[in-house]
C-alpha positions as CSV (number, residue, x, y, z in Angstrom):
1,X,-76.6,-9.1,83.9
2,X,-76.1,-8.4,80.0
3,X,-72.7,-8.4,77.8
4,X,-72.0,-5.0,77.1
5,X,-68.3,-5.7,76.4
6,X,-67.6,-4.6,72.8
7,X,-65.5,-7.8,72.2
8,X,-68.5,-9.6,73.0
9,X,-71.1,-7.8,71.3
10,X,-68.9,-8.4,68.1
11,X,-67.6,-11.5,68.2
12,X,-69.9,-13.9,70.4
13,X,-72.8,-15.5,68.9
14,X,-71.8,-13.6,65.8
15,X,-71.2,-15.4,62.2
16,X,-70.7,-12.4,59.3
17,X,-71.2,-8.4,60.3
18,X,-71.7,-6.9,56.8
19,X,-69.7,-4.2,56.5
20,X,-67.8,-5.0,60.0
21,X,-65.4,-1.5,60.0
22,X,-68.9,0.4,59.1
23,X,-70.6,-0.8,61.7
24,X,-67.8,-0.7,64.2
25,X,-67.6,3.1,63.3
26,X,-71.5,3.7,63.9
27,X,-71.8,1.6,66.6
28,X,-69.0,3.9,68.7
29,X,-70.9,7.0,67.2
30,X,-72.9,9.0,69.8
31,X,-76.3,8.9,67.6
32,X,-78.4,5.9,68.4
33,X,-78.8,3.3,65.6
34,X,-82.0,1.9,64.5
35,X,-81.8,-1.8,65.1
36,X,-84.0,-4.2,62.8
37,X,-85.5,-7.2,63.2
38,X,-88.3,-8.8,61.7
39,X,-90.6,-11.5,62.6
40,X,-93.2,-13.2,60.7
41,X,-95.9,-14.5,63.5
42,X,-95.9,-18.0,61.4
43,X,-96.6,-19.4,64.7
44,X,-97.5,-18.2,68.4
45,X,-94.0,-19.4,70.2
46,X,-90.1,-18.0,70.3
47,X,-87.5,-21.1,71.4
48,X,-83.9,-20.8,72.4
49,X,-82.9,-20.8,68.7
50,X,-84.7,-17.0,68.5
51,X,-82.9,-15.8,71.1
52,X,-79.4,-15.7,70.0
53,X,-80.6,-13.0,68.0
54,X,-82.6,-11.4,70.5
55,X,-79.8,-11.2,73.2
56,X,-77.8,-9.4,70.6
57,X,-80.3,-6.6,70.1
58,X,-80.7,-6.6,74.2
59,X,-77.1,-5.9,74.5
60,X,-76.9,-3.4,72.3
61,X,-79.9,-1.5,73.6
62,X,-77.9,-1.6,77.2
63,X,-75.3,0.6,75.5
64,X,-77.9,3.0,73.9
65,X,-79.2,1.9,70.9
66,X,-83.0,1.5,69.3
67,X,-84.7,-1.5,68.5
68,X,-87.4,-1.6,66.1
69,X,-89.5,-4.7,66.1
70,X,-91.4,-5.7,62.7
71,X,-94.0,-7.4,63.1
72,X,-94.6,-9.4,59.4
73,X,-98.2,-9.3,59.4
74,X,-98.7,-9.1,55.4
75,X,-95.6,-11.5,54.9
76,X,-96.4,-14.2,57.2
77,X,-99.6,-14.3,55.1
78,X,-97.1,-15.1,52.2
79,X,-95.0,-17.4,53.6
80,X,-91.0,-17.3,53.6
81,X,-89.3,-20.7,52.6
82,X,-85.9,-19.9,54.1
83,X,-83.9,-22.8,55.1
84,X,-86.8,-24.9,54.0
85,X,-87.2,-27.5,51.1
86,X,-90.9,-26.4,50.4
87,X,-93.0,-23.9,50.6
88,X,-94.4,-22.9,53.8
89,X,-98.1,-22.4,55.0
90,X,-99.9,-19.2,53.8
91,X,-102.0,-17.7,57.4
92,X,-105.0,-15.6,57.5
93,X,-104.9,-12.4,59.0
94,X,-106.7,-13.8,62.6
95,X,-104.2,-16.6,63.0
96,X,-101.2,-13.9,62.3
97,X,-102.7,-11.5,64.8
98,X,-102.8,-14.3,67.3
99,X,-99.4,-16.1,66.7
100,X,-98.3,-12.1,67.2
101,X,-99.3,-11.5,70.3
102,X,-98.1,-14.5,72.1
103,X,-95.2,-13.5,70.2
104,X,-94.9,-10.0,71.5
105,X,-95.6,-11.4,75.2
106,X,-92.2,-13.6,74.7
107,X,-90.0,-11.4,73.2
108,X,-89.8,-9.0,75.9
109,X,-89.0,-12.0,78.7
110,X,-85.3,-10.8,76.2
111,X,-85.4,-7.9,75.3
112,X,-86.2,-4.4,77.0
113,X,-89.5,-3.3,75.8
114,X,-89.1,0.4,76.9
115,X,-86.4,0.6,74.5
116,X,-88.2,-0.6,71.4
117,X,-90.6,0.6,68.8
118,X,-92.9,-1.9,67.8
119,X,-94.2,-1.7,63.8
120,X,-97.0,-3.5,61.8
121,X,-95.9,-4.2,58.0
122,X,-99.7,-3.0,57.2
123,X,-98.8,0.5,57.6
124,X,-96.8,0.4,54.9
125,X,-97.9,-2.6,52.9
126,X,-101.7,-2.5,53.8
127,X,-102.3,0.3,51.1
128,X,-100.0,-1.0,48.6
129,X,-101.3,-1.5,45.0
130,X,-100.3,-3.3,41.7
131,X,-98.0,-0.2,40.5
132,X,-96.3,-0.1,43.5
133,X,-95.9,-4.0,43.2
134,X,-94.9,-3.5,40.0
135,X,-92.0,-0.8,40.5
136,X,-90.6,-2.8,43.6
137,X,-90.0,-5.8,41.2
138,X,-88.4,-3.8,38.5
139,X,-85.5,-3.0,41.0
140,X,-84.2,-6.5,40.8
141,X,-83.8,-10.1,38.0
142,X,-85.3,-13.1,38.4
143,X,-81.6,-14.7,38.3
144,X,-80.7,-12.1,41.5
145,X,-83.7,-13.5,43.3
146,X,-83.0,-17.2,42.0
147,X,-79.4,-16.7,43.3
148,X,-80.5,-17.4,46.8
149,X,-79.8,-21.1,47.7
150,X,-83.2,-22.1,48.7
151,X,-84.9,-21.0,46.0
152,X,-81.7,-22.1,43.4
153,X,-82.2,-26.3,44.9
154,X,-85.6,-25.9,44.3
155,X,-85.5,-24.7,40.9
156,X,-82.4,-27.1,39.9
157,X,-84.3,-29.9,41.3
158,X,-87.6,-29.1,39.4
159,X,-89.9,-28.5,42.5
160,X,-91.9,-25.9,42.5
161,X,-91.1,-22.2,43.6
162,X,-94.4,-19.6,44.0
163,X,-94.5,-15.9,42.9
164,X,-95.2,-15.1,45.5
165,X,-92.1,-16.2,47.1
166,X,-89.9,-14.9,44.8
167,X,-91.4,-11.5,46.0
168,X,-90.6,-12.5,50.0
169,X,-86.8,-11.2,49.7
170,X,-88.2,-8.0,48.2
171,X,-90.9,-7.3,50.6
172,X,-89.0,-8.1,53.4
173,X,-85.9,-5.7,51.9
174,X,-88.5,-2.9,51.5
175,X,-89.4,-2.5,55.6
176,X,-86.2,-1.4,56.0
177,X,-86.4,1.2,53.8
178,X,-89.9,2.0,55.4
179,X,-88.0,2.4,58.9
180,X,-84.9,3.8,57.9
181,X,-82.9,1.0,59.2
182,X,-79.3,1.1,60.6
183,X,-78.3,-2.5,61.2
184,X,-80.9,-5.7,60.4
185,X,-80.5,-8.6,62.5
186,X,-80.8,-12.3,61.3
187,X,-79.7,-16.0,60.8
188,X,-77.0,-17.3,58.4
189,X,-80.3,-18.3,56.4
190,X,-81.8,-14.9,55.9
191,X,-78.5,-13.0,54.6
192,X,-80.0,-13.0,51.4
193,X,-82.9,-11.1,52.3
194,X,-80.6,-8.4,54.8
195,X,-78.6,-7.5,51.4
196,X,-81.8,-7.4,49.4
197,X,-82.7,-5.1,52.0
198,X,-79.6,-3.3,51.7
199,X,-79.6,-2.7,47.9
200,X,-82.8,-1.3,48.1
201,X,-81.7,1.2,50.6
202,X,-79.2,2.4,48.4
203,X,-82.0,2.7,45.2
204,X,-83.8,4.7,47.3
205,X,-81.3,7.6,48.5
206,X,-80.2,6.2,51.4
207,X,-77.8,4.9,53.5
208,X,-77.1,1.1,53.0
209,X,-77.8,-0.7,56.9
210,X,-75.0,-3.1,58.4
211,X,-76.4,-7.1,58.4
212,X,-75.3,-8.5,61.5
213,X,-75.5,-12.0,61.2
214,X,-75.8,-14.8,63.6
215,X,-75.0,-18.4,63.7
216,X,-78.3,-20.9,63.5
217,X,-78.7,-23.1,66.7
218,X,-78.9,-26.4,66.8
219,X,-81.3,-28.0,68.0
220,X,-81.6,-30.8,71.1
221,X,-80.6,-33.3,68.6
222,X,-78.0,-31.5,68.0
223,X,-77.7,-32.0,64.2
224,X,-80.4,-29.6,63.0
225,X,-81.2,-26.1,63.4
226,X,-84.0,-25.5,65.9
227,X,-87.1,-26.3,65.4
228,X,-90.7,-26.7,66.3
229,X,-91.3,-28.8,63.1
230,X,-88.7,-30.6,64.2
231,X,-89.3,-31.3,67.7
232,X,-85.9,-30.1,68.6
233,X,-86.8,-26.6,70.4
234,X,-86.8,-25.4,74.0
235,X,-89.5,-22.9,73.8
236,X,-88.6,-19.6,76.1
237,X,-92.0,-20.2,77.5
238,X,-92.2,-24.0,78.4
239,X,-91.9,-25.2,81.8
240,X,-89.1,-24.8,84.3
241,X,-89.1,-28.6,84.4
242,X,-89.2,-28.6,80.4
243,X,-86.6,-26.1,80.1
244,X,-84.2,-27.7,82.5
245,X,-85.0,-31.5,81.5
246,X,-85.0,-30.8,77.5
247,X,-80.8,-29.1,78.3
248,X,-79.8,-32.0,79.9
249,X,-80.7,-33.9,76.9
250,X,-79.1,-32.4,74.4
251,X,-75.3,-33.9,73.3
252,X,-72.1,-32.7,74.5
253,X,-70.9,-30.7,71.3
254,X,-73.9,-28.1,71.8
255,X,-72.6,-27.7,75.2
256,X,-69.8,-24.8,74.6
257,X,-72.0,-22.9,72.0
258,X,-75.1,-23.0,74.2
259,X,-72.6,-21.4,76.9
260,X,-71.3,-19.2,74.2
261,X,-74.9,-18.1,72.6
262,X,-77.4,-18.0,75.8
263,X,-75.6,-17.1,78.9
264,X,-73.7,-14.4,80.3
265,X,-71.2,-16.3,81.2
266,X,-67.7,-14.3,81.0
267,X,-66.1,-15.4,78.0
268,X,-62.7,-16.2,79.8
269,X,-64.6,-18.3,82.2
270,X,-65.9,-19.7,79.0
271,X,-62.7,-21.0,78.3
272,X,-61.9,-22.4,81.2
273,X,-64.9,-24.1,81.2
274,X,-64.0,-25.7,77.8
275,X,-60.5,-26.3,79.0
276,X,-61.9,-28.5,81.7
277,X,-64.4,-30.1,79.8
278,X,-61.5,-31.5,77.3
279,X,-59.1,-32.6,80.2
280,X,-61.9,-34.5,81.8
281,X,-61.8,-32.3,85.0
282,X,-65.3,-31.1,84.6
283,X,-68.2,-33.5,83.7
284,X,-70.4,-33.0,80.9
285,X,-73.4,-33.6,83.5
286,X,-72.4,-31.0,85.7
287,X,-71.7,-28.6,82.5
288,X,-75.3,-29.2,81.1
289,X,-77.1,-28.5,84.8
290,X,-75.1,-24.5,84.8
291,X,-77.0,-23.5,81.6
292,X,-80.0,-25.3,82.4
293,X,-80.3,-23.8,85.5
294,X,-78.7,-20.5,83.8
295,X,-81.8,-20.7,80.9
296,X,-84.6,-21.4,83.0
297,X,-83.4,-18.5,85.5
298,X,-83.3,-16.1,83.0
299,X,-87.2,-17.2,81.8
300,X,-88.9,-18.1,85.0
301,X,-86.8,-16.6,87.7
302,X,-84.0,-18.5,90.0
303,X,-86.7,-20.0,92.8
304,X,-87.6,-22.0,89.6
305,X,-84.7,-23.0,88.1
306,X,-83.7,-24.2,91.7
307,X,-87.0,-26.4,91.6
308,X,-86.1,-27.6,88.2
309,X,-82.7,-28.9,89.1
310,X,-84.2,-30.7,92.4
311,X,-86.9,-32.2,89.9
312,X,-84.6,-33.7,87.5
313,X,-82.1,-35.0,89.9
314,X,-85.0,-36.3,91.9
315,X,-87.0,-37.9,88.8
316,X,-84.2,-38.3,86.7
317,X,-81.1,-39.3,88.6
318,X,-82.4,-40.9,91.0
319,X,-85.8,-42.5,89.8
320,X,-87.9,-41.2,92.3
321,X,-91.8,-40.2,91.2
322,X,-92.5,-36.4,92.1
323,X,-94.5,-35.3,95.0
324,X,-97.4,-33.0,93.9
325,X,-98.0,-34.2,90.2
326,X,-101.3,-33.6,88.7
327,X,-104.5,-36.0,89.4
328,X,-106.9,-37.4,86.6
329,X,-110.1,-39.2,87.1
330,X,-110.3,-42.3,85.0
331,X,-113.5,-43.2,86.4
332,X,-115.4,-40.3,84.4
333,X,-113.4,-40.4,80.9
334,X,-115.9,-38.8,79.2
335,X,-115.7,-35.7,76.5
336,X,-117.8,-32.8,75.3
337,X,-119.5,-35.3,73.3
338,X,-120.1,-38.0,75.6
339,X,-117.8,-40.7,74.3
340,X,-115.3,-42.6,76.2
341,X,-111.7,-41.2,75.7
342,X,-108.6,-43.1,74.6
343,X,-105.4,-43.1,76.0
344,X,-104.2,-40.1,73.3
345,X,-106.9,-37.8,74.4
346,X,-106.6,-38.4,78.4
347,X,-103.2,-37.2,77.9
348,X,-103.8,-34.1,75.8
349,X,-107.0,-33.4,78.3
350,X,-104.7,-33.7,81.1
351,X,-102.1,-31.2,79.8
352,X,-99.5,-33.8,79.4
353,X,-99.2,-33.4,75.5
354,X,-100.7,-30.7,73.2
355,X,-101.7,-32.8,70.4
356,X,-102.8,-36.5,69.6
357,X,-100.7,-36.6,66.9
358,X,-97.9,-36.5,69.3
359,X,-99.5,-38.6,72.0
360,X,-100.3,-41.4,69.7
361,X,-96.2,-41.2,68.4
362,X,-95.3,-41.1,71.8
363,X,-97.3,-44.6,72.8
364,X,-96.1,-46.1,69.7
365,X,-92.6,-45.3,70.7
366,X,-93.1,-46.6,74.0
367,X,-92.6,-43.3,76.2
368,X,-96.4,-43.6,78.1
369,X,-95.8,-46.0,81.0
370,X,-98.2,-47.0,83.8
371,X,-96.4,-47.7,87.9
372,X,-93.4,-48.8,85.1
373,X,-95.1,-50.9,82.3
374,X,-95.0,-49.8,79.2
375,X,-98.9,-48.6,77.9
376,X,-97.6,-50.5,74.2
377,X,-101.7,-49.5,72.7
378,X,-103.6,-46.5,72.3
379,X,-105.9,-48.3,74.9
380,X,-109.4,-46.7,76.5
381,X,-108.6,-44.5,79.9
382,X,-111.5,-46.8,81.1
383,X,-109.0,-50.1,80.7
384,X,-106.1,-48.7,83.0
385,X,-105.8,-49.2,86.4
386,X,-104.9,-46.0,89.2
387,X,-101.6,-45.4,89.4
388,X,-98.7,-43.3,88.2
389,X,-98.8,-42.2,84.6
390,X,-95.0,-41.7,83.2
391,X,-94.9,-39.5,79.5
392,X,-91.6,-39.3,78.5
393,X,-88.9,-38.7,80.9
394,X,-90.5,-35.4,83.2
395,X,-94.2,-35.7,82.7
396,X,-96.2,-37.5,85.1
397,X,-100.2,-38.0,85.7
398,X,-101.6,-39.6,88.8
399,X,-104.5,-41.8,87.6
400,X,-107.0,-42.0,90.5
C-alpha cells in the first residue's frame, strides 16, 4: 500500500514545496513530471533517514509520474559538506562505483524501478573541460555561494572551505539542467543546492523545477539527524532483528514522526494514535512495536517482521537467550596469518560487529558479556570459557 492521497503527498513528510501553487498546478497536469533526485554513492548503504525522501518519489510515481535517479559519480569524488562542520572524504572512482551499486540494490526495496530512469553524472561531466568549468562559475558570486550556512560558519569561524566545494552547489545545480528537471527532491540541508539548481535552469532557457523539500530525520538518539557517522541509523538493509530492536530504542518524541514519515498509516488514524498516546490510553511500548513491525515488513517481508517482534520480546522482554544463534569455535582462534585472535576480532570474524573499532568501543563500554558477566578487557578468544556470548542488547554468539 502507498499514499496516493493528494493531501498526503503534499503535506506529510513535507517541510518547504518551492513554488507550492506551481507545483500543485503541474502535478494535476496530465503530462508526467520528471522527478529528481540525486545521490552521491559516499558510501554503500541507504538508512531510514533516505527514505522519507524516497517514499515521496514512490508515491508520486503511483499517480504517474517519472523518476530520474542521479547517480553522483564525479561529485562524490568531490565531496559535499552539507550539514557538516568539515569537509568530507574525496573517493576514487572504484569505491564510488561500489558504494553505487549496493546503492542501487537498496533503493528499489522503495521505490518502483520500472518507473525510473537511472543517469550517471559522467555523461555529462565526464567530458567536461576548463572553459566549460570556467563559464558554469561565471553564472554565480562567491558571496551567493558563501550565502549557504555551511559554508558561511566555516568561513566566519576561519576553518577552511575547498574550491572545490564551493563548485559542489554548482555541479549539482547543472544535472538538472542536463535532465530537464521538473521537481528535485531533497533535505532541509540541500535547499541551497535545489535553487542553485533552479537559477541555472532559468540561465539556460528553461523552465525553473519545483524543490520539494523534506524534513531531516532524527536519528535513534533522537537529537541528531541520521547518521552512519553517527551511529544513529537503521539501515533499510540491516537485519529484521536489527531493524525491529534499533525502533524500540529510539525515544518517545520520534514516535509520531516515524509514524508520520515511514508508514502508510492513514493520517486520521495517525491522530488517533497520537490522541492516545497523550491521554495515556496507548503505551509508548506498544506504539514503537507497530512501526517496527511496520518497517521491517516493508524491507524484509511480514514472516520476518513477525520473527523480529517474537525475538525481541523473547530476548528483550523477557530475558530469555535465543534458540538457533550462531556457533564459534574458540578452540581454533586462529587468523589468515596464524596469530591468536582477540576478543575484537572474534567478534568481527563471527559477524557480530563490522569493525574493531566498534568492537573494541563496545567492550570498553561494557556491552560484550559472557553467560551474564561483563567481558570488561579486550581479552584473547583463547581465555574465555564456552558459553553464550551477549553484544549489545540482540546479538548473541555461542562460544563452543
Amino acid at each position: 500500500m502507498t499514499l496516493t492521497d493528494k493531501n498526503d503527498i503534499l503535506n506529510r513528510g513535507v517541510e518547504e514545496i518551492i513554488v507550492r501553487k506551481e507545483f500543485i498546478e503541474r502535478m494535476d497536469s496530465q503530462i508526467p513530471l520528471r522527478l529528481k533526485m540525486g545521490f552521491d554513492p559516499s558510501a554503500p548503504d541507504i538508512h531510514i533517514g533516505h527514505a522519507v525522501g524516497l517514499r515521496k518519489l514512490r508515491q508520486l510515481q503511483e499517480i504517474g509520474h517519472k523518476v530520474v535517479l542521479i547517480v553522483g559519480d564525479w561529485t562524490a569524488q568531490i565531496g559535499d559538506p552539507s550539514g557538516r562542520s568539515q569537509t568530507r572524504k574525496m573517493l576514487s572512482a572504484e569505491e564510488v562505483r561500489t558504494n553505487a551499486e549496493t546503492y542501487l540494490q537498496q533503493f528499489f526495496l522503495i521505490v518502483d524501478k520500472d518507473k525510473t530512469e537511472i543517469r550517471w553524472q559522467t555523461e555529462w561531466f565526464g567530458d567536461f573541460n576548463l572553459t566549460n568549468v570556467i563559464e558554469l562559475t561565471s553564472k554565480f558570486t562567491v558571496a551567493q555561494i558563501l550565502a549557504r550556512d555551511d559554508f558561511a560558519k566555516r568561513f566566519n569561524q576561519n576553518q577552511p572551505v575547498s574550491i572545490t566545494e564551493l563548485l559542489y552547489p554548482l555541479l549539482q545545480g547543472y544535472d538538472s539542467v542536463a535532465i530537464n528537471s521538473d521537481v528535485e527532491f531533497g533535505g532541509t540541508d540541500q535547499k541551497f543546492n535545489l535553487l542553485v539548481g533552479r537559477e541555472l535552469q532559468q540561465m539556460n532557457g528553461m523552465d525553473r523545477q519545483q524543490c520539494f523539500i523534506m524534513p531531516l530525520l532524527p536519528g535513534t538518539d533522537g537529537i541528531q539527524k541520521m547518521s552512519k557517522s553517527l551511529g544513529n541509523y537503521i539501515g533499510v538493509a540491516e537485519p529484521n532483528t536489527e531493524i525491529y530492536g534499533k525502533v524500540m530504542s529510539i525515544p518517545d518524541n520520534l514516535i509520531m514522526p516515524y509514524f508520520e514519515y515511514l508508514t502508510d498509516v492513514p493520517t486520521v488514524e495517525l491522530n488517533e494514535i497520537s490522541q492516545a498516546l497523550t491521554s495515556g490510553t496507548y503505551s509508548p511500548m506498544d506504539a514503537k512495536k507497530r512501526v517496527a513491525h511496520n518497517l521491517v515488513t516493508q524491507y524484509h517481508g511480514k514472516e520476518s517482521a513477525n520473527k523480529a517482534q517474537e525475538f525481541f520480546e523473547k530476548t528483550v522482554q523477557n530475558k530469555e537467550t535465543p534458540d538457533n544463534i550462531d556457533t564459534f569455535h574458540i578452540s581454533t582462534p586462529e587468523n589468515d596469518s596464524g596469530s591468536i585472535l582477540k576478543l575484537s576480532a572474534l567478534l568481527v570474524d563471527s559477524g557480530l560487529v563490522l569493525s574493531a573499532g566498534e568492537a573494541r568501543r563496545l567492550i570498553k563500554q561494557g556491552a560484550v558479556k559472557l553467560d551474564g558477566e561483563t567481558l570488561k578487557h579486550n581479552v584473547f578468544a583463547t581465555e574465555l570459557s564456552p558459553g553464550i556470548l551477549k553484544v549489545g542488547r540482540r546479538k548473541y554468539l555461542k562460544l563452543i
